[in-house]
Wavefront OBJ file of the C-alpha trace (Angstrom):
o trace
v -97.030 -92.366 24.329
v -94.222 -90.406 26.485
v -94.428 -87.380 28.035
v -91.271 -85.049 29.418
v -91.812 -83.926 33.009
v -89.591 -80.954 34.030
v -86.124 -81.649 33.888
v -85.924 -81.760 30.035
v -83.876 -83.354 27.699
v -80.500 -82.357 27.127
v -76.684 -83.581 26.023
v -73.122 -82.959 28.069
v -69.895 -82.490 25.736
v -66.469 -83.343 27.816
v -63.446 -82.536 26.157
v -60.531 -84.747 26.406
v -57.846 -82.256 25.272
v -57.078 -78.382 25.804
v -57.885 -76.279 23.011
v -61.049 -78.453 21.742
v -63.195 -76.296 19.514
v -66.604 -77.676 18.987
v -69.666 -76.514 16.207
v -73.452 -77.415 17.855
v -76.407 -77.427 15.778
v -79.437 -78.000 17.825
v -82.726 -79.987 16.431
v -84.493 -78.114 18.744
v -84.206 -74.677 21.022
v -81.301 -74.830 23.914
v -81.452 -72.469 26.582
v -79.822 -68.964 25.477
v -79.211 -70.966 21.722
v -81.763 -71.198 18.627
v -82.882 -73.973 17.242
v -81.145 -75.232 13.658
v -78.677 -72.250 14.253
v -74.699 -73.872 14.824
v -72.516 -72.282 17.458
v -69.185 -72.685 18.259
v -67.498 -72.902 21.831
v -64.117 -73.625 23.109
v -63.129 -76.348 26.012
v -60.531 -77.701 27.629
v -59.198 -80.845 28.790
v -62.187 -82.075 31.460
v -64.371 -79.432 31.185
v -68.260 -80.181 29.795
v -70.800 -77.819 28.253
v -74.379 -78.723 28.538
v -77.003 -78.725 25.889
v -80.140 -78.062 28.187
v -83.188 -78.322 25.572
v -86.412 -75.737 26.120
v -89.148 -77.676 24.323
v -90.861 -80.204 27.086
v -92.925 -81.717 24.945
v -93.403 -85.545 24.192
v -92.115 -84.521 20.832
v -89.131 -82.284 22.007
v -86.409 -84.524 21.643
v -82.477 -82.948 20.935
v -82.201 -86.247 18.873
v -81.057 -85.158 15.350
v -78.495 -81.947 17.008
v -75.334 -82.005 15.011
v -71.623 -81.778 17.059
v -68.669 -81.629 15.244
v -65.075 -80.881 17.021
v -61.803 -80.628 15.760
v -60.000 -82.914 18.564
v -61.906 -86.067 20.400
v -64.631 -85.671 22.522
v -66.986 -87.256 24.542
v -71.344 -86.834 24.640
v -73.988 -88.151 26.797
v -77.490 -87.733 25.997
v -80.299 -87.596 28.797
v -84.135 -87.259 29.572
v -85.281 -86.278 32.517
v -87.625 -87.366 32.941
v -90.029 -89.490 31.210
v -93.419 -90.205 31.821
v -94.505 -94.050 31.273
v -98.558 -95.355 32.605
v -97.432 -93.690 35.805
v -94.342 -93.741 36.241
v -90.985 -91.247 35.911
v -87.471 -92.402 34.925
v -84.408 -90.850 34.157
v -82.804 -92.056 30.569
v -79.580 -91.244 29.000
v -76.395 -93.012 27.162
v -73.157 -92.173 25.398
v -73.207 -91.473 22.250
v -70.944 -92.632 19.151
v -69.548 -90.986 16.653
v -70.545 -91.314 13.054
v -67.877 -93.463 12.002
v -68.499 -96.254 14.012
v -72.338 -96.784 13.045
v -73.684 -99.612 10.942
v -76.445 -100.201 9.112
v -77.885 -103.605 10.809
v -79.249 -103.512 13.965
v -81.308 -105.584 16.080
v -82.976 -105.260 19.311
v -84.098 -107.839 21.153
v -87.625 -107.092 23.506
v -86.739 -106.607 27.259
v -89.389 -106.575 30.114
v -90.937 -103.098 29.756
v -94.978 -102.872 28.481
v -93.902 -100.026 25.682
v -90.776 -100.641 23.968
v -89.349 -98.851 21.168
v -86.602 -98.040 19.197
v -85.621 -94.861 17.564
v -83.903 -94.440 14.325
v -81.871 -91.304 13.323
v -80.607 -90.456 9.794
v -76.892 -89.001 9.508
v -77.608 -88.610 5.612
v -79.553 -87.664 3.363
v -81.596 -90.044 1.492
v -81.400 -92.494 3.755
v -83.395 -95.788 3.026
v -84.100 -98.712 5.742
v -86.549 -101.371 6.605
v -87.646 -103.199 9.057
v -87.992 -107.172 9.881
v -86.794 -107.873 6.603
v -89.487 -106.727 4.546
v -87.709 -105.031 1.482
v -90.650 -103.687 -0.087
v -91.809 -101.509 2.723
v -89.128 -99.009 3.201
v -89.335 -95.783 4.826
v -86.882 -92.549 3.471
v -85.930 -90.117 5.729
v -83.281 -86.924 5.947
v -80.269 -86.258 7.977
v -81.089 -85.582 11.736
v -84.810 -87.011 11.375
v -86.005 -89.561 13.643
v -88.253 -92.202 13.268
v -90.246 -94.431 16.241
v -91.212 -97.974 16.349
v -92.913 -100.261 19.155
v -91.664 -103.657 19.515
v -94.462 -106.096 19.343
v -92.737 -108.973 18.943
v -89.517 -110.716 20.664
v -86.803 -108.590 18.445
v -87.239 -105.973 16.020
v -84.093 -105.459 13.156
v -83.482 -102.712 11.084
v -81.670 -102.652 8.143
v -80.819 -99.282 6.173
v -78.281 -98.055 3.230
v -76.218 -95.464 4.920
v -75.363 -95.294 8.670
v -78.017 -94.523 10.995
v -78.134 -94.266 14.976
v -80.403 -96.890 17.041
v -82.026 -96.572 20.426
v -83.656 -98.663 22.314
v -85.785 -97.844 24.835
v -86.130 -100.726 27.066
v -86.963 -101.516 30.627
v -89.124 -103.637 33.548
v -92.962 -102.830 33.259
v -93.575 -98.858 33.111
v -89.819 -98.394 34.375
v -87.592 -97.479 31.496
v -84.032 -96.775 30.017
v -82.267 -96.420 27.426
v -79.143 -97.577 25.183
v -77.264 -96.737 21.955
v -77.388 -100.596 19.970
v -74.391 -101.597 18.531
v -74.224 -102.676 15.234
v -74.049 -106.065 14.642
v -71.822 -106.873 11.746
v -68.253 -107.347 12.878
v -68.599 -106.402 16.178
v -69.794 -108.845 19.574
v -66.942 -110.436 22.147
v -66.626 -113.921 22.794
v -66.431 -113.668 26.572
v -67.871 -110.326 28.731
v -68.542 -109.414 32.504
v -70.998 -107.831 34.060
v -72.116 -106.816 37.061
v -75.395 -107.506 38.952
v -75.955 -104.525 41.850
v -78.134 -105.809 44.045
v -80.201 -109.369 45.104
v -83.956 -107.825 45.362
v -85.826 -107.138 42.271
v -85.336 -108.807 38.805
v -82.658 -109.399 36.765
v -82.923 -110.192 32.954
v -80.537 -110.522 29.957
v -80.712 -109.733 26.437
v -78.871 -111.721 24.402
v -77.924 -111.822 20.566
v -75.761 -114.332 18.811
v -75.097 -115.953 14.896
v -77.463 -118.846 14.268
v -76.081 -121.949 15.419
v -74.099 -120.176 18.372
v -76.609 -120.302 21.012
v -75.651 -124.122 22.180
v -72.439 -122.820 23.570
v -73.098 -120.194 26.693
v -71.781 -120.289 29.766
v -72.636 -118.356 32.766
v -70.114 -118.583 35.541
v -69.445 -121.909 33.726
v -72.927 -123.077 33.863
v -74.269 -124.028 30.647
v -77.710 -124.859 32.033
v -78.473 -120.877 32.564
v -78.392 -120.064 28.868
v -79.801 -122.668 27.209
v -80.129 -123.207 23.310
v -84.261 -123.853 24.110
v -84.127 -120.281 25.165
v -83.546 -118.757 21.989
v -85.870 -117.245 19.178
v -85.474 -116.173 15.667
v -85.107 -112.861 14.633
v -87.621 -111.796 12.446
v -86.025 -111.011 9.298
v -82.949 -112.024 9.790
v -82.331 -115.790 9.934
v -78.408 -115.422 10.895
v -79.176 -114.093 14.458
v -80.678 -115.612 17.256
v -82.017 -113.666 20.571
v -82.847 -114.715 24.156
v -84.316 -112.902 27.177
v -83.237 -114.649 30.052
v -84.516 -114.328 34.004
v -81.637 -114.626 36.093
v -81.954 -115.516 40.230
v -79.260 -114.869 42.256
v -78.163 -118.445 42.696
v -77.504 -118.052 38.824
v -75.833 -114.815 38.947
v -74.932 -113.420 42.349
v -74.712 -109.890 43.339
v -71.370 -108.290 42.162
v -69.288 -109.782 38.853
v -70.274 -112.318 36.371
v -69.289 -113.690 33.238
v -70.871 -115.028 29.968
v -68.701 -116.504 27.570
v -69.170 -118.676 23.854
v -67.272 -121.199 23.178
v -68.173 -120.789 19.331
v -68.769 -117.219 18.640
v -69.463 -113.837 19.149
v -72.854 -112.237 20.843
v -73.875 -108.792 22.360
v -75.282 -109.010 25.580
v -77.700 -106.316 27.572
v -78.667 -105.956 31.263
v -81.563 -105.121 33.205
v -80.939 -104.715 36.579
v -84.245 -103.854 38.439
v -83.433 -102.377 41.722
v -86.585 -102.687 44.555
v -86.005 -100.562 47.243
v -89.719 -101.614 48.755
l 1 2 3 4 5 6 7 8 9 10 11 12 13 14 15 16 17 18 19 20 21 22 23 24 25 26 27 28 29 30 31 32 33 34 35 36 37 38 39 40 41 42 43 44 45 46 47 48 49 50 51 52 53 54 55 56 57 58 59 60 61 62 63 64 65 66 67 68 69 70 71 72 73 74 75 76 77 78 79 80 81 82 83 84 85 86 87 88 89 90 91 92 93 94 95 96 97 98 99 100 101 102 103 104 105 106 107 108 109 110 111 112 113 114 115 116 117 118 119 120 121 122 123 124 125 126 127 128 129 130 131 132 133 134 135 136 137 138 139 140 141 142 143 144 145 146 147 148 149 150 151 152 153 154 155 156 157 158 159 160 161 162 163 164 165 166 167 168 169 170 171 172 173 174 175 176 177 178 179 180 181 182 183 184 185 186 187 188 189 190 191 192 193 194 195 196 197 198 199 200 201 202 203 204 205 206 207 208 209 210 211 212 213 214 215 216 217 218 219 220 221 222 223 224 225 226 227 228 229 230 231 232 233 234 235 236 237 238 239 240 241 242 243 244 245 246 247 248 249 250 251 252 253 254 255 256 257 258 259 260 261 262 263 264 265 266 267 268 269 270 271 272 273 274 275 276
């Protein structure tokens, strides 16, 4: 379905203290590195080393490398670029560490004509499902990714150990990316965000506990999230979902806010810039 143009993909390590010594194994071939072979390299405070991948294949993905460090560090995966019906984007996010994964995720369907997620094992043995269906699971190995298109309004995954989620989202054949949080125990009550510019759409993706979605508030609107706007998530019946068109009389350019009054949600952006 994708296709890498030149530019390939490839992840940036900053360190955030002298002295950081970091161990890379690479899914796939670096420049100068082999693939599945670890190497070790030495950073300080504010300086990056970048995993620039050789394969430019649809299929030749870094997902699945393996960084470990012995002090904290920061990594930020990227594509560049990828090839969608026509058109080229740029994708990337941070990544988390291990120890802040879950194992339920959802992701709700955004604007784009091909959306996916991507699953990554950081186990062995690793058992999930999707949509609730128990009986159909799928096992897979540490560092080994699985795709799925979204067909529906949400997808949700549920697994038995950790795994990473992407979602690949987007407006018609322009696409990007982002890490999903888990959604037990995490969410925030009341968040900002920021809409750059007035021309081109502007949608949100929103995911809250059943019974939750009566009490939004945009700017202190109500009537711009309301509970009619919601669906069920396909095998999960505690989580609703919305994706919600937003005109600038709703949310103006610059800084918004949604809060509940109720509960917690996770909320995603996508800001569609038209330069036309």
């Amino acid at each position: 379905t994708y296709a890498n143009q030149v530019g390939t993909p490839a992840f940036d390590i900053v360190a955030t203290q002298n002295n950081t010594t970091v161990t890379i194994t690479p899914s796939s071939a670096l420049v100068g590195r082999a693939a599945g072979v670890p190497f070790t390299i030495v950073l300080n405070e504010g300086e990056t080393f970048s995993c620039v991948g050789t394969d430019l294949s649809a299929s030749g993905t870094l997902a699945g490398s393996k960084v470990t460090s012995n002090k904290p560090i920061a990594i930020t995966h990227s594509d560049d670029s990828l090839f969608n019906n026509g058109a080229w984007d740029l994708i990337g996010d941070q990544i988390v560490p291990v120890s802040v994964l879950g194992t339920e995720y959802i992701a709700v369907k955004g604007q784009a004509t091909n959306e996916r997620i991507y699953i990554v094992a950081t186990e062995d043995n690793t058992t999930y499902y999707l949509n609730g269906i128990s009986t159909a699971t799928v096992n897979i190995s540490t560092g080994q990714v699985q795709s799925y298109a979204i067909t529906g309004n949400a997808i949700s995954v549920n697994s038995d150990k950790p795994v990473y989620v992407m979602h690949l989202s987007g407006f018609g054949t322009e696409m990007g990316d982002a890490l999903l949080p888990p959604i037990v125990c995490t969410g925030s009550s009341a968040t900002n965000f920021v809409r750059t510019a007035g021309t081109g759409n502007f949608t949100i993706l929103v995911l809250t506990t059943t019974g939750d979605e009566g009490n939004f508030t945009l700017n202190g609107n109500a009537a711009s999230i309301p509970a009619s706007a919601f669906f069920p998530i396909p095998g999960n019946p505690n989580y609703v979902g919305a994706r919600i068109n937003l005109s600038t009389a709703q949310a103006p350019v610059g800084t918004n806010i949604i809060e509940n009054s109720s509960g917690l949600f996770h909320i995603g952006i996508l800001n569609e810039l038209n330069l036309s």
